[in-house]
TORZALO-854101 format. One record per residue (C-alpha): chain; residue number from 1; x, y, z; residue in one letter. Coordinates in steps of 0.1 Angstrom, whole numbers, plus 5000, padded with zeros to 4 digits. Each point is the difference from the previous one (the first is absolute). Example, Ala and Ser with C-alpha at 12.3 -4.5 7.8 and 13.67 -1.06 7.14 Angstrom:
# residues 2
+------+-----+------+------+------+------+
! unit ! pos !    u !    v !    w ! code !
+------+-----+------+------+------+------+
!    A !   1 ! 5123 ! 4955 ! 5078 !    a !
!    A !   2 ! 5014 ! 5034 ! 4993 !    s !
+------+-----+------+------+------+------+
This chain:
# residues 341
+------+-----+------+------+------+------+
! unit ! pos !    u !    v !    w ! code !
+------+-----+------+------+------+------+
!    A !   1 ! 5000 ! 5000 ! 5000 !    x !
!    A !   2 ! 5024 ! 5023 ! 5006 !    x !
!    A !   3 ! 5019 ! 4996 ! 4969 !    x !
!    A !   4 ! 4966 ! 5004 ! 4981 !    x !
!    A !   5 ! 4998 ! 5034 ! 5023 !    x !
!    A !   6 ! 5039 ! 5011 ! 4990 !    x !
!    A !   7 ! 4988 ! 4995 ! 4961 !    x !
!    A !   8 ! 4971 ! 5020 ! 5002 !    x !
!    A !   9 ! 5016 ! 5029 ! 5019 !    x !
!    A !  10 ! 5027 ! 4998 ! 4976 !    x !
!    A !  11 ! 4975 ! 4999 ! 4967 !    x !
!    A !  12 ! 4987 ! 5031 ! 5015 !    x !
!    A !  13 ! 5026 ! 5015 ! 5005 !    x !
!    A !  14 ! 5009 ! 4996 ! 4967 !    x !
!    A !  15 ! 4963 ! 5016 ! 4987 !    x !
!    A !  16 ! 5011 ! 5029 ! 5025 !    x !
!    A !  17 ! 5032 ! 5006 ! 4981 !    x !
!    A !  18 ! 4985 ! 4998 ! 4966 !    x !
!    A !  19 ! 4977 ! 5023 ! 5007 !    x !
!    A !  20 ! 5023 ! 5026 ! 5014 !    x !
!    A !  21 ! 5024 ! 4997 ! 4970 !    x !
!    A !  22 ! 4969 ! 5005 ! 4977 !    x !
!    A !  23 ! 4988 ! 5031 ! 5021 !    x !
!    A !  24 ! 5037 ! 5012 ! 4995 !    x !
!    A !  25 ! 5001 ! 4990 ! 4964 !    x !
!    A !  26 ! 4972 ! 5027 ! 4997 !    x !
!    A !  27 ! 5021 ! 5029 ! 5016 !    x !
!    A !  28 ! 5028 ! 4993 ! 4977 !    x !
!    A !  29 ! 4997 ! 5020 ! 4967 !    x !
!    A !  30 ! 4980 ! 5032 ! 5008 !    x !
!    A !  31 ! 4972 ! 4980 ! 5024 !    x !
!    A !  32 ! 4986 ! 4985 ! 4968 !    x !
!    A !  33 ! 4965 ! 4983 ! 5013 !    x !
!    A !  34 ! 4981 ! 4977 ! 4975 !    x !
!    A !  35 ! 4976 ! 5029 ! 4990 !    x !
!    A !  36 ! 5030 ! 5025 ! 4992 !    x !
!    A !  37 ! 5004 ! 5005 ! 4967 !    x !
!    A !  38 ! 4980 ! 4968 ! 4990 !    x !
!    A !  39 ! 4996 ! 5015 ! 4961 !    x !
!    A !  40 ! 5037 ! 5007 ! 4995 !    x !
!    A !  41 ! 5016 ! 4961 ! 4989 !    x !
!    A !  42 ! 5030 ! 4990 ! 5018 !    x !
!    A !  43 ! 5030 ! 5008 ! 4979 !    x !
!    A !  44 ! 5028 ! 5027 ! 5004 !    x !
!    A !  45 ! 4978 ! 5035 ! 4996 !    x !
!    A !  46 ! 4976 ! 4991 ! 5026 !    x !
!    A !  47 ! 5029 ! 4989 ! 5026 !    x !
!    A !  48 ! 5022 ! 5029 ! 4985 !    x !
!    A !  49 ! 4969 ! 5021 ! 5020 !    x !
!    A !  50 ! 5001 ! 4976 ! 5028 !    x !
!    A !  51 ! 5041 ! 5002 ! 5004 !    x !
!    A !  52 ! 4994 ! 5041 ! 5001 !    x !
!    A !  53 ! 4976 ! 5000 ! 5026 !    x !
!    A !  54 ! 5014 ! 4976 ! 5021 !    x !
!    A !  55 ! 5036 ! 5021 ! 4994 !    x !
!    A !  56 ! 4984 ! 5032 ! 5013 !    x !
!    A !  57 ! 4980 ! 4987 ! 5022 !    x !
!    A !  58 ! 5024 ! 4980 ! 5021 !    x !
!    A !  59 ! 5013 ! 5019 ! 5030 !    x !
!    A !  60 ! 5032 ! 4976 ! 4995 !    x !
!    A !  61 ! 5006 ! 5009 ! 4968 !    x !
!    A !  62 ! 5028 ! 5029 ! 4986 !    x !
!    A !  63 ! 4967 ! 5010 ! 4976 !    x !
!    A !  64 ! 4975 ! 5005 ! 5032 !    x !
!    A !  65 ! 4982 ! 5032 ! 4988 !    x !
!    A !  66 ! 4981 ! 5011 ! 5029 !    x !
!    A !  67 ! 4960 ! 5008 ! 4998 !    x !
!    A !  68 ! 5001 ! 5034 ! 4989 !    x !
!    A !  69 ! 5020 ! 4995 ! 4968 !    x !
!    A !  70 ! 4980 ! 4971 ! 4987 !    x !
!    A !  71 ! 4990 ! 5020 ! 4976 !    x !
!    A !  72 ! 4983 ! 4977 ! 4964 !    x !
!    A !  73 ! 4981 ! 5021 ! 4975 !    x !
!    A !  74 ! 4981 ! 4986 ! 4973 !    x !
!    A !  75 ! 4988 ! 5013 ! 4967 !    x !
!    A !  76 ! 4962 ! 4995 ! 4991 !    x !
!    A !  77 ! 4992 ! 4992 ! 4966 !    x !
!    A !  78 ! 5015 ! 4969 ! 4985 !    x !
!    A !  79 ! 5015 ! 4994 ! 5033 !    x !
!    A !  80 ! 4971 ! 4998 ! 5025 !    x !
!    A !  81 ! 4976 ! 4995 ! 4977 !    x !
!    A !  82 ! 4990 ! 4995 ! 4961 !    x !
!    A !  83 ! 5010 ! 5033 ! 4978 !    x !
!    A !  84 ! 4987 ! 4983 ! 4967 !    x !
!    A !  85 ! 4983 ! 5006 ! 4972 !    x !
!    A !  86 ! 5004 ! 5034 ! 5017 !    x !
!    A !  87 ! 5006 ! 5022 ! 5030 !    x !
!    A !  88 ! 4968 ! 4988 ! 5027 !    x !
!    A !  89 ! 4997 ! 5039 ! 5005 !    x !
!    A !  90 ! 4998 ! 5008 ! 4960 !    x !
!    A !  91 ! 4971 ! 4979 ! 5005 !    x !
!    A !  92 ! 4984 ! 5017 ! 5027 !    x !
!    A !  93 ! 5012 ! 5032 ! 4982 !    x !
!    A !  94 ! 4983 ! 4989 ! 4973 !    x !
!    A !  95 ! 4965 ! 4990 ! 5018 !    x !
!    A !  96 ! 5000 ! 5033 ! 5014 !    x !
!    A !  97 ! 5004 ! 5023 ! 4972 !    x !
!    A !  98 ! 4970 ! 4978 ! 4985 !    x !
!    A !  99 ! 4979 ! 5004 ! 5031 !    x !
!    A ! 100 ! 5009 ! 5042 ! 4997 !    x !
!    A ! 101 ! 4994 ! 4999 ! 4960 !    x !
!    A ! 102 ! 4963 ! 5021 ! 5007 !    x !
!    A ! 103 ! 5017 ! 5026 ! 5022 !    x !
!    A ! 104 ! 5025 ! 5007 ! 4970 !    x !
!    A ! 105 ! 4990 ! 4997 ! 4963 !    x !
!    A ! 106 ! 5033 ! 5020 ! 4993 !    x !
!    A ! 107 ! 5017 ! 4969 ! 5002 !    x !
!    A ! 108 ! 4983 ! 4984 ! 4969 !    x !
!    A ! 109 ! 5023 ! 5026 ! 4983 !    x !
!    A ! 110 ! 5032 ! 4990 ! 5017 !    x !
!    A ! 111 ! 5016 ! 4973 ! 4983 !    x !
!    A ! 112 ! 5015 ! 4986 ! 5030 !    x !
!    A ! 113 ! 4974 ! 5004 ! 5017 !    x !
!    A ! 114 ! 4974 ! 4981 ! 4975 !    x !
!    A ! 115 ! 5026 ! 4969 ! 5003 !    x !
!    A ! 116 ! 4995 ! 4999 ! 5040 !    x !
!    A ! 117 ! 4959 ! 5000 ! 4993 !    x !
!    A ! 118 ! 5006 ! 4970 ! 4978 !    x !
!    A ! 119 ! 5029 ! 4985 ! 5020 !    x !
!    A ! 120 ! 5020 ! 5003 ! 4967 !    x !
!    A ! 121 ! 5033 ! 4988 ! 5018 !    x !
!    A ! 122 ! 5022 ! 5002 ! 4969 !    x !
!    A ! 123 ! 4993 ! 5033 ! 4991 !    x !
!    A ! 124 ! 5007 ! 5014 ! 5039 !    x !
!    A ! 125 ! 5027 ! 4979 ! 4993 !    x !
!    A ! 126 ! 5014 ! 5021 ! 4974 !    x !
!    A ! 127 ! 5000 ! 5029 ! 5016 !    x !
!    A ! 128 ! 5026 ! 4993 ! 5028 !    x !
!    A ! 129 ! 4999 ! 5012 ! 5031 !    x !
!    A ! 130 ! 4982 ! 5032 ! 4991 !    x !
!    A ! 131 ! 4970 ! 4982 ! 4990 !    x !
!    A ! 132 ! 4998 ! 4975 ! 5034 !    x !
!    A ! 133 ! 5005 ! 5028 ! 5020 !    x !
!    A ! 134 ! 4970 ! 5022 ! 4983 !    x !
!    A ! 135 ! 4977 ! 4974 ! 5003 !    x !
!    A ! 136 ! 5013 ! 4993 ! 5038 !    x !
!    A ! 137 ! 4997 ! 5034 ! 5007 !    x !
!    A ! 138 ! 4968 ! 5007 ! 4984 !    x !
!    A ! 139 ! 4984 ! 4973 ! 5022 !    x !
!    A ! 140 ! 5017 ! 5000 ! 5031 !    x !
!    A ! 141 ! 4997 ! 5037 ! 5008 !    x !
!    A ! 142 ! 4969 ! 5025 ! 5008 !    x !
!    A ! 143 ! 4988 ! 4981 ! 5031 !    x !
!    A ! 144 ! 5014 ! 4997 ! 5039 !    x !
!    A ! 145 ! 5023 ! 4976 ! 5017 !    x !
!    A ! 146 ! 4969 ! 4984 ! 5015 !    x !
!    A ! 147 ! 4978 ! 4996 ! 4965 !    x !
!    A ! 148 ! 5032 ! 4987 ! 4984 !    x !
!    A ! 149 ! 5001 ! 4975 ! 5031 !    x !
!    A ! 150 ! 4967 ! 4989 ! 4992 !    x !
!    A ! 151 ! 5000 ! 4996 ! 4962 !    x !
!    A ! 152 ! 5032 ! 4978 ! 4999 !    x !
!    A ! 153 ! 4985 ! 4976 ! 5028 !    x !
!    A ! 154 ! 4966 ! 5000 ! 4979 !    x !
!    A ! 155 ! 5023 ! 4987 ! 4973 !    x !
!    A ! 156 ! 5021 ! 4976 ! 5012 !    x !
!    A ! 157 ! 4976 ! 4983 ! 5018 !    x !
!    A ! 158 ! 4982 ! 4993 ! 4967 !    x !
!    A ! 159 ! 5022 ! 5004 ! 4969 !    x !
!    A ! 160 ! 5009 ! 4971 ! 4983 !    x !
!    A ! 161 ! 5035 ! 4992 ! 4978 !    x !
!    A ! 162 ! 4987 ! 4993 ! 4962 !    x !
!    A ! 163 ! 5020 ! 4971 ! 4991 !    x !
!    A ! 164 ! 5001 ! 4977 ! 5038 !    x !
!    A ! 165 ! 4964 ! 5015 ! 5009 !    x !
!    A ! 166 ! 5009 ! 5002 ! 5034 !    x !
!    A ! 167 ! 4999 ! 5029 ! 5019 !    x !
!    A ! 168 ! 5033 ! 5024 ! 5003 !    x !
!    A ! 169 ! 5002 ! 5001 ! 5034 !    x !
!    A ! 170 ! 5004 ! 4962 ! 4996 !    x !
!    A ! 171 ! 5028 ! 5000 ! 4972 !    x !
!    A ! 172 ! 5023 ! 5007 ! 5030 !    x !
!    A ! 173 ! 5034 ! 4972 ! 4997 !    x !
!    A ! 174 ! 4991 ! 4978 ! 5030 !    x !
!    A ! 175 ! 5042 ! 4988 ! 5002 !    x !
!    A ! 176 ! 5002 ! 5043 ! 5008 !    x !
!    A ! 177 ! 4971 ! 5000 ! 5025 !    x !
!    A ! 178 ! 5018 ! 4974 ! 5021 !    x !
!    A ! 179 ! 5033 ! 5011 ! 4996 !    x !
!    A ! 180 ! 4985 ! 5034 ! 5011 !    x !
!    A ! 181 ! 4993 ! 4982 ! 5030 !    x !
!    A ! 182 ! 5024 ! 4977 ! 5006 !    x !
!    A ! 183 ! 5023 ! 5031 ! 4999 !    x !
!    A ! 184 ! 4976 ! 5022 ! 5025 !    x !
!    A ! 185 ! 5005 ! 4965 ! 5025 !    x !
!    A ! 186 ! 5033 ! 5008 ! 4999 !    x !
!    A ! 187 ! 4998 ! 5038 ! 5011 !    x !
!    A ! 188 ! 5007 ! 5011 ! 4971 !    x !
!    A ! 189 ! 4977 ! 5035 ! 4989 !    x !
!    A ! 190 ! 4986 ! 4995 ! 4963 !    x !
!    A ! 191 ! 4993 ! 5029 ! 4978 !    x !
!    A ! 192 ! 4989 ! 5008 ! 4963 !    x !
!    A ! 193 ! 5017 ! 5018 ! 4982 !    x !
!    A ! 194 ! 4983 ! 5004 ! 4963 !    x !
!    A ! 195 ! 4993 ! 5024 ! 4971 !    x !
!    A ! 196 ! 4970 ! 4990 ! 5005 !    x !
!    A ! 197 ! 4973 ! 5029 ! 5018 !    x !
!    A ! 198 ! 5005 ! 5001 ! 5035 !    x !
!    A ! 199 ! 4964 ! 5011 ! 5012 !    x !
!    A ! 200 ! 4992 ! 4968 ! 4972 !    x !
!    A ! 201 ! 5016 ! 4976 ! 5019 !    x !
!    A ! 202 ! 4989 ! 5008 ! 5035 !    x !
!    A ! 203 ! 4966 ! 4995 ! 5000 !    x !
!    A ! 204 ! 5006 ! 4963 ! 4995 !    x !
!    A ! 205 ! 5036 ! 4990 ! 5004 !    x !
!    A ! 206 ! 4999 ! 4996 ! 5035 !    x !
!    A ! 207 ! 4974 ! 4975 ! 4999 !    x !
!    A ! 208 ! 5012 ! 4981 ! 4971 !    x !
!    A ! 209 ! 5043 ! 4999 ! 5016 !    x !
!    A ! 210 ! 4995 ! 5009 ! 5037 !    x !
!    A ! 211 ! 5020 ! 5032 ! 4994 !    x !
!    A ! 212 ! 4989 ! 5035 ! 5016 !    x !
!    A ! 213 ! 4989 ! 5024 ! 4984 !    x !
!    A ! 214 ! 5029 ! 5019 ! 5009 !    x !
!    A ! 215 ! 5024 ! 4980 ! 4986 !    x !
!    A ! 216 ! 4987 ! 5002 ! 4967 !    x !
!    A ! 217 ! 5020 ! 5026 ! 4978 !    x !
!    A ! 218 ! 4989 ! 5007 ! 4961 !    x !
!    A ! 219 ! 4996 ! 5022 ! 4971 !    x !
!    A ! 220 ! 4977 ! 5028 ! 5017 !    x !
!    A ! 221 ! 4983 ! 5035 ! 4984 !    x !
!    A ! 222 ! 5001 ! 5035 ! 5012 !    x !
!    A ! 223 ! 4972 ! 5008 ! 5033 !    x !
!    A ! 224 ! 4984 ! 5029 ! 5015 !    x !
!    A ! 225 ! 4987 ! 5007 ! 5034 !    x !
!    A ! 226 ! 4967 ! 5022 ! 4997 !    x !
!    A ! 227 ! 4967 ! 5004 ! 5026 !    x !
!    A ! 228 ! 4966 ! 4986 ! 4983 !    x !
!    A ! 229 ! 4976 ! 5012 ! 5020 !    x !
!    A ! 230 ! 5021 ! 5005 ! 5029 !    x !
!    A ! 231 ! 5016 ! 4964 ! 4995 !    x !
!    A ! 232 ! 5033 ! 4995 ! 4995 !    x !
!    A ! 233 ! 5008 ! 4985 ! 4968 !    x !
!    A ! 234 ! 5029 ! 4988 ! 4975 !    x !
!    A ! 235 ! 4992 ! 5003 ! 4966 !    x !
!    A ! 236 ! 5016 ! 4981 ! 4972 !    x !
!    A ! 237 ! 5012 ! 5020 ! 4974 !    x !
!    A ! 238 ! 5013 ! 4987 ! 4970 !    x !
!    A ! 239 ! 5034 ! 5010 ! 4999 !    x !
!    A ! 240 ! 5026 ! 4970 ! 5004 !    x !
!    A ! 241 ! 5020 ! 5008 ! 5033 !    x !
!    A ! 242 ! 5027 ! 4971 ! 4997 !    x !
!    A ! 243 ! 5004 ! 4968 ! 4978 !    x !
!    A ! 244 ! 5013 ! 4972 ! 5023 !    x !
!    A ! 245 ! 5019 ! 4983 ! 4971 !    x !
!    A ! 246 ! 5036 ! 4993 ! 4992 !    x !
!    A ! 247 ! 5027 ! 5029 ! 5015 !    x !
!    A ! 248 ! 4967 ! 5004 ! 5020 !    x !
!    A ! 249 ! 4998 ! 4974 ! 5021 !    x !
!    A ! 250 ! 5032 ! 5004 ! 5024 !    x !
!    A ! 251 ! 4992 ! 5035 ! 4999 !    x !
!    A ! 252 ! 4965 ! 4992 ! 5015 !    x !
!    A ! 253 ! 5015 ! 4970 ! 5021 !    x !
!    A ! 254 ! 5021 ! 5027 ! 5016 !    x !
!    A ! 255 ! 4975 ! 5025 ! 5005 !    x !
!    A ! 256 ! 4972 ! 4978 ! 5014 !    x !
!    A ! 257 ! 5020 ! 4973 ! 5016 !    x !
!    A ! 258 ! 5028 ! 5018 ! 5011 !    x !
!    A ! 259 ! 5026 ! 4969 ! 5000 !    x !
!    A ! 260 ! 5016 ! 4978 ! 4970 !    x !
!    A ! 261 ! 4980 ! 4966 ! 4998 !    x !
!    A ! 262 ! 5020 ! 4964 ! 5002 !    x !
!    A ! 263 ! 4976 ! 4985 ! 4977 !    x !
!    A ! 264 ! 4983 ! 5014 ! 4973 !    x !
!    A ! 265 ! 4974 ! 4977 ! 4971 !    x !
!    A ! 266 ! 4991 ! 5014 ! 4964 !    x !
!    A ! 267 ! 4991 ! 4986 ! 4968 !    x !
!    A ! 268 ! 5011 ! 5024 ! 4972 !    x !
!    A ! 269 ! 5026 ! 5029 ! 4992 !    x !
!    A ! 270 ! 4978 ! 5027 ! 5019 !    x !
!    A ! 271 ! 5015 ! 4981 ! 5028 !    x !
!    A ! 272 ! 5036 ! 5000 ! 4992 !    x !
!    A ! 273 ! 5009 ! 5030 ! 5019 !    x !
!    A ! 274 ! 4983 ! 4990 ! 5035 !    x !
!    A ! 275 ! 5017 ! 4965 ! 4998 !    x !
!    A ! 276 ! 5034 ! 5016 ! 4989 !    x !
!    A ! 277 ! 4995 ! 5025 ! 5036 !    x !
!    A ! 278 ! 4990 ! 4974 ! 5020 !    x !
!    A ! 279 ! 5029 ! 4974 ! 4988 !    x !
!    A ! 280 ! 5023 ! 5031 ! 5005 !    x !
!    A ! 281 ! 5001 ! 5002 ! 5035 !    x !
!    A ! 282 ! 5025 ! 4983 ! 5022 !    x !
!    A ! 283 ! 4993 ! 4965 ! 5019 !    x !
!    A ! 284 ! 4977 ! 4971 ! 4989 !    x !
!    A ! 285 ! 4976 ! 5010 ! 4973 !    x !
!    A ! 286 ! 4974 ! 4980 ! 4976 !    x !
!    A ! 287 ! 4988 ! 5015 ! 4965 !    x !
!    A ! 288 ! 4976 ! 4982 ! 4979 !    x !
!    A ! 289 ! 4985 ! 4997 ! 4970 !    x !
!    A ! 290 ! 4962 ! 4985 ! 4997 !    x !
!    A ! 291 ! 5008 ! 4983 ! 4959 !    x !
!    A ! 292 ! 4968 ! 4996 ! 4980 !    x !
!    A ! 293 ! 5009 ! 4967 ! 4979 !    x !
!    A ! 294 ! 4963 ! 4985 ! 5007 !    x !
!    A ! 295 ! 4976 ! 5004 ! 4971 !    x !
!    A ! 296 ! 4977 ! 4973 ! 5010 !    x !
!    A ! 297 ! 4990 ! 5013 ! 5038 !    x !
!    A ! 298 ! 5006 ! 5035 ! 4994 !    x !
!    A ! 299 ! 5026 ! 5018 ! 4975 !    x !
!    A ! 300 ! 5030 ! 4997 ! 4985 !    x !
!    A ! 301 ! 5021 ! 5035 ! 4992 !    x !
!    A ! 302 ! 5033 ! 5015 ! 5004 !    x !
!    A ! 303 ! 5028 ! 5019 ! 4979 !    x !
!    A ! 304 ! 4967 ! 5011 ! 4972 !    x !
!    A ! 305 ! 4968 ! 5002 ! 5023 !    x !
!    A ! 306 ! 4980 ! 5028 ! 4991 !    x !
!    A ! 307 ! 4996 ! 5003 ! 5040 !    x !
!    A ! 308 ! 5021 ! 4987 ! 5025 !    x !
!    A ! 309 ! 5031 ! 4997 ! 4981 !    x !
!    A ! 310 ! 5029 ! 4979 ! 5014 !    x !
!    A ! 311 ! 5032 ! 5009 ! 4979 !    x !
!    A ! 312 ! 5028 ! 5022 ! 5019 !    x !
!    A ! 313 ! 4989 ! 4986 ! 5028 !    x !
!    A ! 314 ! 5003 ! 4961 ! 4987 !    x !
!    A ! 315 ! 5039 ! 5008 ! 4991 !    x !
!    A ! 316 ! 5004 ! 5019 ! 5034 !    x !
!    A ! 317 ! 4988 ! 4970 ! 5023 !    x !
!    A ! 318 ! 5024 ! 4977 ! 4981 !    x !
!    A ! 319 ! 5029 ! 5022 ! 5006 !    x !
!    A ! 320 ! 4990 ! 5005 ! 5037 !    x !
!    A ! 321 ! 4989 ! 4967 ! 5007 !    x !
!    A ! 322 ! 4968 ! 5015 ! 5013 !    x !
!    A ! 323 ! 4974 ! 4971 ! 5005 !    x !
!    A ! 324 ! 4976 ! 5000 ! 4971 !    x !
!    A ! 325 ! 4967 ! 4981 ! 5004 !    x !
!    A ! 326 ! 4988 ! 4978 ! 4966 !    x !
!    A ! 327 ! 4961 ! 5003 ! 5007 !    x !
!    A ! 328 ! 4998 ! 4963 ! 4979 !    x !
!    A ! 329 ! 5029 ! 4982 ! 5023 !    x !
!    A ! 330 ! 4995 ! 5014 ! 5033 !    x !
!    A ! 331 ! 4962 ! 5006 ! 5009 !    x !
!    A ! 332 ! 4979 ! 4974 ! 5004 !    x !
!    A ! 333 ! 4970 ! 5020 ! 4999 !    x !
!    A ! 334 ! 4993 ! 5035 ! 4987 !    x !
!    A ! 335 ! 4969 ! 5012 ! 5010 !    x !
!    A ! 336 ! 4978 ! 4994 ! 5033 !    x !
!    A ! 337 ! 4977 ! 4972 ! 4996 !    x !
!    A ! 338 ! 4963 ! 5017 ! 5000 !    x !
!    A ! 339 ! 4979 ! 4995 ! 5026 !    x !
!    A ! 340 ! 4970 ! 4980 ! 4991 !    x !
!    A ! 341 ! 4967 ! 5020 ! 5007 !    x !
+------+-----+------+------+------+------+
């Protein structure tokens, strides 16, 4: 009997053991847990993130960054979420200046502004920058902070993508969504950095990537504090302020931030310059690249995309061994599965 009582204490033991080892196994790497990550597939980009995190995050380690410089800063579109067949907010752009049309029959005269009523991308197309940035502007201003609020969350609460059908809102990347928060577990501060319209993005970004409203930094227009009725008001005026893209993004990173990120995600050449500031600073740092090589679950584009394009940026993260992410190879899902209602 008490041999039988030795081998079971011992067999115990040996569950005890294993268990403890496996509990440790999980701490090793950046405190991966089974539902960290769980849409990236193993392979050397997702443990490239893993090996960072753990790095700067390990009191032990000569990397240890402490709290208040773990700075990441993401782009939006075509990093956070879907950019294609066009900008989400040419769309919305583009919804608006048709639900406007009766308030200004001028437009019907405007070339430019006859493409937006049709949603005649190509021709918008043509005409650059200029043209987006009329039909942004024509939409976009005229009305308070607090309307604006309420007609982008009428929108993307409703508006749907015309080739995947699903609502924009849900063309987020889900493999971004949980590195998001795998990154926020780790006490790292996330924040958004895009050319995209700020007062756009925070109606709904929050909800959609669990990052304040505060934290969210964009293209944004020209305001104006006035009394209506004795009630304080900004007004929208349409008049760009400052275009969150390229040379722009340190510059706002700097300015709304106030320190040089460790880690910084984008998918295109508007990026470049906020991955080059971020890689530029001294200790530890992780740039990446989100690649668009899957045509079948989403897109593929990169030196020639009409939006989005990958080219200086390609050469660049070969030559600085930044880690670039093939959508195809390293996501095992794109988009969040749709709840069933």
């Amino acid at each position: 009997m008490l041999g039988i009582e030795r081998s079971q204490k011992t067999s115990g033991m040996r569950i005890v053991l294993v268990a403890v080892l496996l509990i440790v196994a999980t701490c090793i790497g950046g405190n991966v847990s089974a539902q960290d990550l769980k849409s990236w597939k193993d392979g050397a980009v997702k443990q490239s993130i893993i090996d960072f995190v753990a790095a700067v995050t390990d009191r032990d380690s000569p990397s240890f960054v402490p709290v208040q410089d773990r700075i990441a800063v993401f782009d939006n579109d075509g990093t956070l979420w879907c950019e294609q067949p066009y900008y989400f907010q040419l769309a919305f752009a583009f919804d608006r200046v048709k639900a406007m049309a009766d308030e200004h029959p001028q437009w019907q005269q405007d070339p430019v502004m006859k493409a937006a009523l049709s949603g005649d991308v190509k021709t918008i197309a043509e005409g650059g920058e200029e043209a987006v940035v009329k039909v942004v502007m024509e939409s976009h201003a005229g009305m308070t902070t607090e309307q604006f609020d309420a007609i982008v969350s009428d929108w993307i609460a409703s508006a749907k993508h015309p080739v995947t059908g699903r609502r924009y809102q849900d063309m987020v990347y889900q493999p971004m969504v949980e590195l998001l928060d795998y990154l926020r577990k780790h006490d790292f501060q996330t924040w958004i950095v895009s050319g995209g319209g700020m007062e756009f993005m925070r109606p709904w970004a929050t909800q959609r990537y669990g990052v304040p409203t505060n934290q969210i930094i964009g293209s944004t227009i020209e305001l104006r504090y006035q009394l209506q009725d004795g009630v304080p008001q900004l007004l929208r005026l349409p008049k760009l302020a400052f275009i969150d893209d390229k040379e722009g993004k340190p510059v706002a990173i700097h300015r709304h931030i106030g320190r040089r990120p460790i880690a910084a995600f984008g998918n295109s050449d508007g990026d470049l310059q906020m991955l080059q500031w971020t890689a530029a600073g001294s200790g530890k740092r992780l740039a990446v690249y989100i690649h668009h090589t899957d045509a079948e679950r989403e897109y593929a584009y990169d030196r020639k995309g009409h939006i989005g394009r990958l080219d200086k940026g390609l050469d660049e993260a070969a030559q600085r061994d930044w880690t670039v992410v093939d959508m195809k190879q390293d996501w095992l899902t794109v988009f969040p599965t749709l709840q069933v209602k």
